[in-house]
VOGU-3710 file (C-alpha; in Angstrom, 3 decimals, decimal comma):
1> xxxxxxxxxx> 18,712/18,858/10,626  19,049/16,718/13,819  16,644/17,499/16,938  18,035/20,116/19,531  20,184/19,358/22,050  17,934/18,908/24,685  15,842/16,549/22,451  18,522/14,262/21,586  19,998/14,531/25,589  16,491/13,309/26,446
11> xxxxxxxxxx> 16,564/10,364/23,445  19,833/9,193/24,534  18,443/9,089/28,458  15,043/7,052/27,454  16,972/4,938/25,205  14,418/5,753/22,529  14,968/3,840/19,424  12,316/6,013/17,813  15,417/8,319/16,963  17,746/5,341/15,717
21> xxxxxxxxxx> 18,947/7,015/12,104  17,604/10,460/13,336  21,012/11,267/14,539  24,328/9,235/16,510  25,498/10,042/19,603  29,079/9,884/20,222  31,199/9,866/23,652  34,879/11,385/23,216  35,990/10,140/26,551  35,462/6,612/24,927
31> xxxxxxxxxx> 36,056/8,003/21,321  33,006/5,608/20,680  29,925/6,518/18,514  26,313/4,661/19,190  22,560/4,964/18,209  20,448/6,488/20,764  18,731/3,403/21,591  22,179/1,507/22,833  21,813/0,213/26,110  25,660/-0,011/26,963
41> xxxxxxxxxx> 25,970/4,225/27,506  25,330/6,162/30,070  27,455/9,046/28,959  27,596/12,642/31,087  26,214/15,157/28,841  29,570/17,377/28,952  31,264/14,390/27,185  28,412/13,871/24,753  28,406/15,118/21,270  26,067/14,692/18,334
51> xxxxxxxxxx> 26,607/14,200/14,760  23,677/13,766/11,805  25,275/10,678/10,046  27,062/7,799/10,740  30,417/9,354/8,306  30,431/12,756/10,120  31,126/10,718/13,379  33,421/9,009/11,571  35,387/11,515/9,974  35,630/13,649/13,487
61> xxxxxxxxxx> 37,558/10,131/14,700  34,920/7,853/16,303  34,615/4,427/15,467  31,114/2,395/15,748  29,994/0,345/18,544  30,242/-2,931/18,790  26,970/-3,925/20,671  24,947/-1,250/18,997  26,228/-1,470/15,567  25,127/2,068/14,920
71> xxxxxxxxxx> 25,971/1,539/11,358  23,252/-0,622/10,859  19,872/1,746/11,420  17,138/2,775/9,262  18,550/5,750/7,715  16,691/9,235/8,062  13,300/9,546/7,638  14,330/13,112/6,142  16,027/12,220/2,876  12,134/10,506/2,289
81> xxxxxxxxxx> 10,263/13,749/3,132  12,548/16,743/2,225  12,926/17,069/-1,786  16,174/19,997/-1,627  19,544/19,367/-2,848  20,930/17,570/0,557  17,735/15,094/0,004  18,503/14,457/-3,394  22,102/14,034/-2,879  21,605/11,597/-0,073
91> xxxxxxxxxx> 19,554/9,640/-2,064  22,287/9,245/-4,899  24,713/8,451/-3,047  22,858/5,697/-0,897  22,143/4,135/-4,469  26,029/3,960/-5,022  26,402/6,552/-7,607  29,758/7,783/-5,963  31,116/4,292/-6,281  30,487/4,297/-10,415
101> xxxxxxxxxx> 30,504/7,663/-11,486  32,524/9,954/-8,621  31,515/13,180/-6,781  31,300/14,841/-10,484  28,455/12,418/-11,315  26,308/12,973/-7,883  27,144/16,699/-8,888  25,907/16,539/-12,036  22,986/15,016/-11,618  22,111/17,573/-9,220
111> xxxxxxxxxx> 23,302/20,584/-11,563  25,424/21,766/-8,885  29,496/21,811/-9,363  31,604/19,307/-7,250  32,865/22,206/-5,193  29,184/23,544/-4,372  28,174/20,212/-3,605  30,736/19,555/-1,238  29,976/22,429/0,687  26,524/22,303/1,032
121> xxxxxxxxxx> 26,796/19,259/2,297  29,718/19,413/4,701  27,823/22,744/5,802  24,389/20,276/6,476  25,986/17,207/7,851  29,143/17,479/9,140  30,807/15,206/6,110  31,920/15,167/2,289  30,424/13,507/-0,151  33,132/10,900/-0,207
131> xxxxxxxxxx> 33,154/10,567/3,653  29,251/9,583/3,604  30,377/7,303/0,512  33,406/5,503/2,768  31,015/4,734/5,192  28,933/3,322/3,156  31,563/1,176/1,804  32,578/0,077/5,401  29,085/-1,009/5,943  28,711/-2,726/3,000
141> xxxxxxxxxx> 32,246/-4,159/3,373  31,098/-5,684/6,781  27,754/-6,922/5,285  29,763/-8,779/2,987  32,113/-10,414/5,906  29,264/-11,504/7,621  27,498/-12,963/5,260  30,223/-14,810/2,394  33,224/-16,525/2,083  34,771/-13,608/-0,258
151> xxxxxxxxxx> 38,411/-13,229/0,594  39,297/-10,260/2,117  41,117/-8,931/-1,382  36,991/-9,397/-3,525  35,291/-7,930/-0,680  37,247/-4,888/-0,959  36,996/-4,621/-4,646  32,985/-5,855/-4,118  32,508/-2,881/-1,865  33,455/-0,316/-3,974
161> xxxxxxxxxx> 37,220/0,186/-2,232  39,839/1,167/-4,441  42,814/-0,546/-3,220  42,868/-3,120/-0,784  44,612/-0,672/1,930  42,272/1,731/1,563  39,738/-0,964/2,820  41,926/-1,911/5,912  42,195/1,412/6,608  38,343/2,229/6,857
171> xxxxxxxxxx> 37,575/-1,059/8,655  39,819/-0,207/11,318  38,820/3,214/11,450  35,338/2,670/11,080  35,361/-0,647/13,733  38,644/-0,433/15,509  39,175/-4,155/14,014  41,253/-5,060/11,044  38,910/-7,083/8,749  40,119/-10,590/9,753
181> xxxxxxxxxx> 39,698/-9,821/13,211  35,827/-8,529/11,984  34,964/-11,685/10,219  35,941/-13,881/12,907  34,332/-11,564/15,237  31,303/-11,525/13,100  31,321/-15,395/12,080  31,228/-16,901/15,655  28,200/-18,249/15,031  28,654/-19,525/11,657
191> xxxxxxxxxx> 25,780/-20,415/9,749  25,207/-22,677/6,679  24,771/-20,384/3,063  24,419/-21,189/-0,719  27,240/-19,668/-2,768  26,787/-16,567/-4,363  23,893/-15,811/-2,001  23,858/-12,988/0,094  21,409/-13,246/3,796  20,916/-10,288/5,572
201> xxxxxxxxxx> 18,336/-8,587/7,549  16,695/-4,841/6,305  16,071/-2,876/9,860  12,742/-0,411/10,010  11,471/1,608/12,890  8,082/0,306/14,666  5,661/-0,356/14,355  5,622/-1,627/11,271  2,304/-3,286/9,571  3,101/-5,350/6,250
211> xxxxxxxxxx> -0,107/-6,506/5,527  -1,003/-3,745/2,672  2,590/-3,396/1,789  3,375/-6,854/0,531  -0,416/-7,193/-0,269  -0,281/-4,562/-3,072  3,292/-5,836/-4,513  1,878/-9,475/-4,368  -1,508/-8,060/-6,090  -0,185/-6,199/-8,804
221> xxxxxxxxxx> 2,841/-8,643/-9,526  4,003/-8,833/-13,133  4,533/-12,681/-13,918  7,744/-13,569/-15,013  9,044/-10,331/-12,898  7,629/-10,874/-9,237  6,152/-13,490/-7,433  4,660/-14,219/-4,411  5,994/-17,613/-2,902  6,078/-19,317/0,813
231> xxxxxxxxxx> 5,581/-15,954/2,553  8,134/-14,021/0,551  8,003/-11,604/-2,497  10,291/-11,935/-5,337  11,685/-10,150/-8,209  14,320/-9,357/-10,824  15,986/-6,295/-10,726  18,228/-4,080/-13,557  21,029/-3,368/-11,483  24,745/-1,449/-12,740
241> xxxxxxxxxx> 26,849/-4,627/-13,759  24,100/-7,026/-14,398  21,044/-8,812/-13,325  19,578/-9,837/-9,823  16,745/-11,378/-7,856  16,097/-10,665/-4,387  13,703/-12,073/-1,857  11,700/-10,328/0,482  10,451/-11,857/4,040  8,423/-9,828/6,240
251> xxxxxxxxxx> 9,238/-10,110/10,210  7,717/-8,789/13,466  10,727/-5,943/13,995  12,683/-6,520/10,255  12,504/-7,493/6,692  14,693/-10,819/5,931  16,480/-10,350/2,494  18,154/-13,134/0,318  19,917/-11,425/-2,820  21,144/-13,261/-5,472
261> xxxxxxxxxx> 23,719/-10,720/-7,580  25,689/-11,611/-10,838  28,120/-9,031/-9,586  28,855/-8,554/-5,877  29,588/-4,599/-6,284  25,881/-4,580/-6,769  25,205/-5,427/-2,985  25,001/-1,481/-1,808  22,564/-0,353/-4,945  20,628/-3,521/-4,484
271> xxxxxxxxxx> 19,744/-2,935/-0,451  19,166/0,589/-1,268  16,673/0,057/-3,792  14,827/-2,698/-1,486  14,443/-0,223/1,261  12,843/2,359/-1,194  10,905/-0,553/-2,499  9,304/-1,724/1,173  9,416/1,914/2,368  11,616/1,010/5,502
281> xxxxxxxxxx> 13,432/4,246/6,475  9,966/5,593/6,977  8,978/6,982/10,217  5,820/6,185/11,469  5,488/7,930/14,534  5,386/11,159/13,013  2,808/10,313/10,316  0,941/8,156/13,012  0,766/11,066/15,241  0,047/13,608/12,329
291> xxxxxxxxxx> -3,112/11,569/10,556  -4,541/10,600/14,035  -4,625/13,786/15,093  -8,059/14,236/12,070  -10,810/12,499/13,994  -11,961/11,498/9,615  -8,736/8,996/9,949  -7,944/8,291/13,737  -9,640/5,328/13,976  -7,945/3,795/10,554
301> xxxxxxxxxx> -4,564/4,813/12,032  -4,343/3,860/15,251  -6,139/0,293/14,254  -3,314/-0,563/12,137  -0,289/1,793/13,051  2,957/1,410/10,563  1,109/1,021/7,199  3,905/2,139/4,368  3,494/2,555/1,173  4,280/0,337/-1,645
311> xxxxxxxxxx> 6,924/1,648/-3,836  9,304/0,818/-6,636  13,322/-0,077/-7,112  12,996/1,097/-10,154  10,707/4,999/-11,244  10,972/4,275/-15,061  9,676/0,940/-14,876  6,862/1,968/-12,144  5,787/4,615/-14,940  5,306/1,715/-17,452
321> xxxxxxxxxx> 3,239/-0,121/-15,872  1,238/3,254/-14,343  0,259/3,620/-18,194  0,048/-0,204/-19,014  -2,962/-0,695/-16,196  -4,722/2,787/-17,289  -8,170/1,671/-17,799  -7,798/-2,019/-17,410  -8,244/-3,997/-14,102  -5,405/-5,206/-11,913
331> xxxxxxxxxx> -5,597/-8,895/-13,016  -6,209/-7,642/-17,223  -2,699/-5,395/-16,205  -0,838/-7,893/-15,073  -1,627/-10,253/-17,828  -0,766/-7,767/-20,919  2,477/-6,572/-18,750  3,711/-10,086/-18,628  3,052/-10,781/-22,304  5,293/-7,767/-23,157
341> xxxxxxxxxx> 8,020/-9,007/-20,572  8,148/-12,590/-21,784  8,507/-11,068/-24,990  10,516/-7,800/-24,452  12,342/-8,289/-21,126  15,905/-9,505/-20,562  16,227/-13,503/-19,957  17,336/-14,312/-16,471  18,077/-17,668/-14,402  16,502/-18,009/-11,342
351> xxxxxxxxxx> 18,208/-20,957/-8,734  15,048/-20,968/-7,320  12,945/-20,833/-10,551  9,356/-18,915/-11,074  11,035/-15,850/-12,210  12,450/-15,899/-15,447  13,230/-11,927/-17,050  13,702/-8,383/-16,356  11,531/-5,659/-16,920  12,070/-4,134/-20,430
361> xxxxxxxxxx> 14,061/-0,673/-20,065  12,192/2,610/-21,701  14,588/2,196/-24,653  13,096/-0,923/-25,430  8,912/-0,335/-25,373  10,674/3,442/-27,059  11,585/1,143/-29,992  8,069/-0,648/-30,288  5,924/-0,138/-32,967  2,088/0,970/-31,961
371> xxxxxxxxxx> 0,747/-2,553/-33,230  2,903/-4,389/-31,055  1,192/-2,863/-27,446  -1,921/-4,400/-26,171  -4,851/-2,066/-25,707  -6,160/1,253/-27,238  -3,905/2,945/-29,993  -4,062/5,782/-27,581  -2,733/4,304/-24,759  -0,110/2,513/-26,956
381> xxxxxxxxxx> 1,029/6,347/-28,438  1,143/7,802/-24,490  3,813/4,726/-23,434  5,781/4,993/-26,452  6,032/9,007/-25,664  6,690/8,351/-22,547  9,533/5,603/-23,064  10,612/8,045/-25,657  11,092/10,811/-22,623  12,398/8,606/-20,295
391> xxxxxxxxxx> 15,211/6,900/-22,514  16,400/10,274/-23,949  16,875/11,356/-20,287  14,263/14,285/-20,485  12,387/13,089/-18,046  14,260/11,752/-14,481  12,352/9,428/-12,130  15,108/8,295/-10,779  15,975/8,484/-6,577  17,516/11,516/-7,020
401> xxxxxxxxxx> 15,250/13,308/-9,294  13,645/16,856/-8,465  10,483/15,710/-8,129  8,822/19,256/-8,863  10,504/19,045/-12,257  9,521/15,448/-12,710  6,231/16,185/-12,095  5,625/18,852/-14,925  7,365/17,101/-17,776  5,658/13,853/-16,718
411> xxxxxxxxxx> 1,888/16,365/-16,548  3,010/17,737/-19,800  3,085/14,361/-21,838  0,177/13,515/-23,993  -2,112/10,903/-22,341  -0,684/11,691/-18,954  -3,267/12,935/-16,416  -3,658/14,317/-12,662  -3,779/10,148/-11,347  -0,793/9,163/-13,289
421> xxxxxxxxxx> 1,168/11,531/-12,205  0,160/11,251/-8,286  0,692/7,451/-8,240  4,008/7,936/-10,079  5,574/10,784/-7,919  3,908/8,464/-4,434  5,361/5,343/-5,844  8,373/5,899/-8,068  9,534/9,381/-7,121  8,968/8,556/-2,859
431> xxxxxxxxxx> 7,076/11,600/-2,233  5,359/11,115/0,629  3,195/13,959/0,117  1,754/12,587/-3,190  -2,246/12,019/-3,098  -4,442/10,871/-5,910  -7,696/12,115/-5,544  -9,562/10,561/-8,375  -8,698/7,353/-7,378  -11,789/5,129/-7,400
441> xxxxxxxxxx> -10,742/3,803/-4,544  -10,339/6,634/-2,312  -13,620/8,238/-3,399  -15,119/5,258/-2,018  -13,744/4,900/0,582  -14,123/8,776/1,918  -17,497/8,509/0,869  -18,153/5,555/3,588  -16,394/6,980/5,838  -18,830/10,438/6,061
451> xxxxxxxxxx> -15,834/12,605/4,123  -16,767/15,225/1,832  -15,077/18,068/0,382  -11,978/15,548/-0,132  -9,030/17,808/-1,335  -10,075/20,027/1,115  -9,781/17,544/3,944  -6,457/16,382/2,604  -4,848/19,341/3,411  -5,580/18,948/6,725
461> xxxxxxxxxx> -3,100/15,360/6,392  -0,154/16,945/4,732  2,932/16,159/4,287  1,549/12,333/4,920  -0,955/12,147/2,237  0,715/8,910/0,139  0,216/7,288/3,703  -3,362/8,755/4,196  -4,217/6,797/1,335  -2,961/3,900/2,111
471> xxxxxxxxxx> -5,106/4,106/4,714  -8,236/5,226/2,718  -7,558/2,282/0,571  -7,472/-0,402/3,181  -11,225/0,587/4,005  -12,161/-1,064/1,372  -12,004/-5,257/1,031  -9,166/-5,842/-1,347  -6,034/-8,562/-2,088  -4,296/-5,162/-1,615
481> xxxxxxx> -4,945/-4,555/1,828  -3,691/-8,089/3,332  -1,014/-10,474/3,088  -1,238/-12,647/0,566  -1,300/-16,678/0,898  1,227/-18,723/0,621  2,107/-20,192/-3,212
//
């Protein structure tokens, strides 16, 4: 899975930061692991050894560096592009699963058995599923010293530790540093916070263009759900043990996040599903290169390298509303949608006010009757099949779901055609591969820009055809396609 030897030798000499994620480089004289970028190594290349994650390191007895902070990276562009059983896993178990339901329930999602599991991914990466799940904990563990006041005792418990010397004893594995000694290592530089509100910064690779990522969230935001306000987006999110809102700022090299949480233990599922959201483990060198290498989209890409694409923290919900704007325009969508919330959704309390409920879960719009949904009674009888689907748990959309399988129950649904199911698998299911080619929009736009014979001139973009149209959409003048103003 990681680059050759020679590759990653050559990464580690050019300090590329490109590869940040890709892989982690560790030195056994020094028993120290880093990110390729890290400008404190110079190791020889017989005392250099490289591992695909941050826990297979770990587990072969490295610890992280301290300038570096290796455990802080984007995480692999491949867990994004590659759909097999390692993919899936990885996503699962960067959403927390582990932490809630155990191995057996990342296993069973994936129809494997524990044992099978465990081996295919030791096999792939160098770690168990409960070593990539520790060091997850220790990096949500030191999240959680930098940024609160928790004692030492609720940020073990918050990080998904099961006793508090099992905590210790990743922290100083994982850091060399008992967790006192990382707090006050990390807090030198204290800095004034709200209680129960949790700063942190979401890294990306370069370059990184937010203009039609935030533009199409702040666009198509459901009122009462999301909001646009003083350069941020907001929303409310369904998370395992309860409610939360989190706040989205986008920066020249970073996204700034400020996460309210009725339950700390919600911190690791809540950053995970923010960085699916915004799209930020991309990697946009390789699509860059790929879609500028078609003379039909050079000129779009290299104008405006970085574009992502605007996805979801939540597939169910992003299937919803797919159905809810069918036929409608984008303001008409987000007026019906809010209706149902204010009337459907789950109250919350926002500190900051403007947001004020969840979105309604499938079991709830399953429940509705076909008078009580806005629109044509066909349109009302597709959502209410598809709820139906969704809450019985015969159809998955969630971030590990086999999105071939996904794909054919969602096709098969009554109501549900080719552009549904494109903008659902490209924005709820993270395919990056996904391309909808009846989209108004994009049949503009490749008829200005001298395209014809469009599904045969996508092939020529895969496996970046959800960012190919993002760039076929910005041709066109749209809220979408910039940031939005301030409100």
């Amino acid at each position: 899975m990681i680059p050759s030897r020679e590759v990653c030798l050559r990464a580690v000499a050019s300090r590329d930061p490109r590869f940040d994620g890709e892989f982690f480089t560790a030195v056994r004289t020094t028993r120290i692991y880093c990110r390729p970028s890290c400008p404190a190594i110079t190791p020889r290349p017989e005392n250099t050894a490289f591992y695909p994650t941050a826990a297979a390191a770990q587990d072969a007895g490295y610890r992280a560096c301290r300038r570096c902070r290796p455990d802080t990276v984007p995480g692999s562009a491949a867990w994004d592009v590659r759909a097999d059983t390692v993919a899936r896993a990885m996503r699962l178990i960067g959403d927390g699963l582990v932490d809630r339901e155990g191995v057996g329930g990342v296993a069973d999602r994936i129809g494997y058995s524990v044992r099978q599991l465990q081996r295919v991914l030791a096999d792939e990466l160098g770690a168990s599923p409960l070593a990539l799940a520790r060091a997850q904990r220790a990096h949500t563990a030191r999240v959680l010293l930098e940024t609160t006041d928790m004692r030492l005792g609720e940020v073990a418990y918050a990080a998904g530790f099961g006793s508090v010397r099992s905590f210790n004893d990743a922290i100083r594995s994982c850091y060399a540093l008992t967790p006192g000694e990382l707090r006050a290592r990390l807090l030198r530089q204290p800095r004034l916070r709200q209680p129960g509100v949790l700063e942190l910064r979401l890294p990306l690779r370069l370059p990184f263009d937010a203009s039609n990522l935030f533009g199409h969230l702040s666009a198509t935001a459901v009122p009462g759900v999301e909001e646009w306000r003083d350069g941020a987006y907001r929303r409310t999110m369904a998370l395992p043990h309860g409610p939360g809102i989190v706040e989205l700022s986008p920066k020249p090299d970073h996204v700034a996040a400020t996460l309210w949480l009725t339950d700390p233990r919600d911190l690791t599922p809540a950053i995970g599903r923010c960085r699916r959201l915004l799209d930020l483990d991309a990697d946009p060198v390789a699509v860059t290169e790929a879609l500028a290498a078609d003379p039909l989209l050079a000129r779009l890409v290299e104008t405006t390298p970085g574009r992502r694409v605007p996805r979801s923290t939540d597939g169910a919900e992003l299937a919803l509303r797919m159905v809810l704007g069918q036929q409608v325009s984008t303001a008409a969508a987000r007026t019906q949608t809010g209706r149902l919330v204010s009337r459907h959704g789950e109250p919350v309390h926002d500190p900051a006010g403007g947001l004020t409920h969840l979105f309604p879960g499938p079991e709830v719009f399953a429940a509705l009757a076909i008078d009580q949904l806005p629109g044509p009674k066909a349109r009302a009888h597709t959502l209410i099949g598809l709820a139906r689907e969704l809450a019985a748990g015969r159809l998955d959309l969630t971030s590990g779901a086999d999105r071939a399988e996904a794909r054919r129950t969602l096709g098969a649904l009554a109501g549900i055609g080719a552009w549904t199911v494109e903008m659902v698998a490209m924005r709820g299911l993270g395919d990056p591969d996904a391309f909808p080619a009846t989209d108004l929009g994009i049949v503009r736009s490749a008829k200005r820009l001298g395209i014809t014979g469009l599904a045969g001139a996508a092939e020529h973009w895969r496996p970046w055809r959800s960012y190919a149209t993002q760039y076929l959409w910005a041709v066109e003048d749209h809220p979408i396609n910039r940031l939005p103003e301030a409100s």
